[in-house]
Structures are given as structure tokens and as C-alpha cells.
C-alpha positions in Angstrom: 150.2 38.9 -32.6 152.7 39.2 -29.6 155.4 37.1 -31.8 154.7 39.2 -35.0 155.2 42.7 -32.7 158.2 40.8 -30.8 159.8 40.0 -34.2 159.5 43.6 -35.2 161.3 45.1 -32.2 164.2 42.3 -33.1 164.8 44.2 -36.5 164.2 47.8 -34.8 167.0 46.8 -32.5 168.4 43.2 -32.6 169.4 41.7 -29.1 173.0 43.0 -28.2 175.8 41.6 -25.7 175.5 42.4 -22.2 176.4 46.1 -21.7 175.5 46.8 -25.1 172.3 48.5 -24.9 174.5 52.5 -25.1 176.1 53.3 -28.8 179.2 54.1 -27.4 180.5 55.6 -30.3 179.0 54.3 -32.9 176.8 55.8 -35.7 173.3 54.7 -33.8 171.0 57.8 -33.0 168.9 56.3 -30.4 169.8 53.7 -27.7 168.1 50.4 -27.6 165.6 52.0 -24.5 164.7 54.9 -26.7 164.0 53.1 -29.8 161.8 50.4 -28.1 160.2 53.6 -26.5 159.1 55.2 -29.7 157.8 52.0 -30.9 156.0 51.0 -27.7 154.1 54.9 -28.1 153.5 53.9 -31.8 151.7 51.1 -31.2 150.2 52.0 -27.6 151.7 49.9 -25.1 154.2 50.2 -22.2 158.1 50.0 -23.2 158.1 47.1 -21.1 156.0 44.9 -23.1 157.7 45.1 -26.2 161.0 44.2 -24.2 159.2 41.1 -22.9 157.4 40.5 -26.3 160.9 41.3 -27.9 162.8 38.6 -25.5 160.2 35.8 -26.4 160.9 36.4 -30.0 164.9 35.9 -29.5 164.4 33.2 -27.6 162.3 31.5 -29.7 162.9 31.6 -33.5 160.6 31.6 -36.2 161.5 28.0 -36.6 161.4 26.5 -33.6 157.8 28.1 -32.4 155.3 25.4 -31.2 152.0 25.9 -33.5 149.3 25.6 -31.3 151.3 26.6 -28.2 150.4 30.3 -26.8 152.8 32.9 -26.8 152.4 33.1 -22.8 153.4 29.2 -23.0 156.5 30.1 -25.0 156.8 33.4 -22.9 157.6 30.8 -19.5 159.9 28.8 -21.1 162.1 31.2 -22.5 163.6 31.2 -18.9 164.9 28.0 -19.9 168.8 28.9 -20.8 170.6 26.0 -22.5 168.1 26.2 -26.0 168.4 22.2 -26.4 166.5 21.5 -23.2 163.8 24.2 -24.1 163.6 23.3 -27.5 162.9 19.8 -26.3 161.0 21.3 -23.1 158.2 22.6 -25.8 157.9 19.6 -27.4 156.9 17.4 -24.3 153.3 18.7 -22.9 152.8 18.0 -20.1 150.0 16.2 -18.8 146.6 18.2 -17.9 144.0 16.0 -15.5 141.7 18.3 -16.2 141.0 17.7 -20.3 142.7 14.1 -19.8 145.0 15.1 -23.1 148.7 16.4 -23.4 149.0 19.8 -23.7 150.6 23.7 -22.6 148.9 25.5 -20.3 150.6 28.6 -18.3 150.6 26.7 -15.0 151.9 23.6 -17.0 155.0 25.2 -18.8 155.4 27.6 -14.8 156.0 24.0 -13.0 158.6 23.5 -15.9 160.3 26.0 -14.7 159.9 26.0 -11.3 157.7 29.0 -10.9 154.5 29.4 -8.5 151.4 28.6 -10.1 147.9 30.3 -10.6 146.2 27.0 -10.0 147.7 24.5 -7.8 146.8 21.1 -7.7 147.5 20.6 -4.1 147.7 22.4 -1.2 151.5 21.6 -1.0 
């Protein structure tokens, strides 16, 4: 659901350069923060979640989603910037002791990135 409402706010306003968010004299009626407003009242949530739901999205293409993998997952590693290491990143699961099987969990694809973890497996 988060991709499908990600890849909406990409066609209500595609992802623009850096300083591009202001229409600056073009033809738009809305900035990119106003339209992404009006959609997050639409649909009931904060502006702030269809910004993050709409960055997954652009970072991660209809085609190169994981099936299987949870949006959170693909949420995490979107941090990853050069797109050959995360597209490869998605496709190596890490470890989980736990189930004894390969596979994404939140913490997993966090100590991808080098984030803190909800769950350490150590005190260190």
C-alpha cells in the first residue's frame, strides 16, 4: 500500500533537482509542499509521510522492488546512494539466527546501513 501511495505522489509531483521544490516562474499552481499537502489531507495522513512514502518509491523503481521484502525494509535502504550497491544490497539477506533462514528484517537492512537497531544482539 505504502509503494502504491508513494508511486502516486511521484506522478502528483515527480522528484525535482535540489532547489527545485518553488515554480519559479513556471506555469505550476502549487509548489511541490502544497501539492503533497492536499494529497496527504485527501487521504488522511501527515504531509510527512507521503514525502517519505514518495522517496521510497523514487528510490526504488517498480522494477527493481524485492517481492516479499517490506516496504519498511526497502524504506532503510533507500539511504543507500550509489543504486548498484543497494540494488545488490536488497538482494543479499542477511542472515536472521533467530528463524535460522536468510531474510529482511528492519534491524537486518538498519545494520546495512549503519543505523541503531530496535533489537541488538549484543550488548556492544
Amino acid at each position: 500500500m505504502q509503494f502504491f501511495l508513494g508511486d502516486m505522489a511521484l506522478e502528483i509531483e515527480p522528484m525535482r533537482s535540489v532547489g527545485g521544490s518553488l515554480p519559479n516562474g513556471t506555469d505550476d499552481l502549487f509548489t511541490v509542499t502544497e501539492s503533497l499537502q492536499m494529497f496527504a489531507d485527501d487521504i488522511g495522513v501527515e504531509r510527512r509521510t507521503v514525502e517519505d512514502w514518495r522517496y521510497t518509491a523514487n528510490r526504488w523503481p517498480k522494477e527493481r522492488r524485492k517481492e516479499g521484502v517490506s516496504f519498511t525494509v526497502h524504506r532503510i535502504l533507500a539511504s543507500v546512494v550509489d543504486e548498484d550497491e543497494r540494488w545488490a544490497a536488497i538482494e543479499d539477506a542477511p542472515f536472521n539466527p533467530r528463524t535460522g533462514a536468510r531474510q529482511w528484517t528492519p534491524d537486518g537492512a538498519k545494520r546495512v546501513v549503519v543505523q541503531r537497531v530496535d533489537r541488538p544482539v549484543t550488548v556492544d
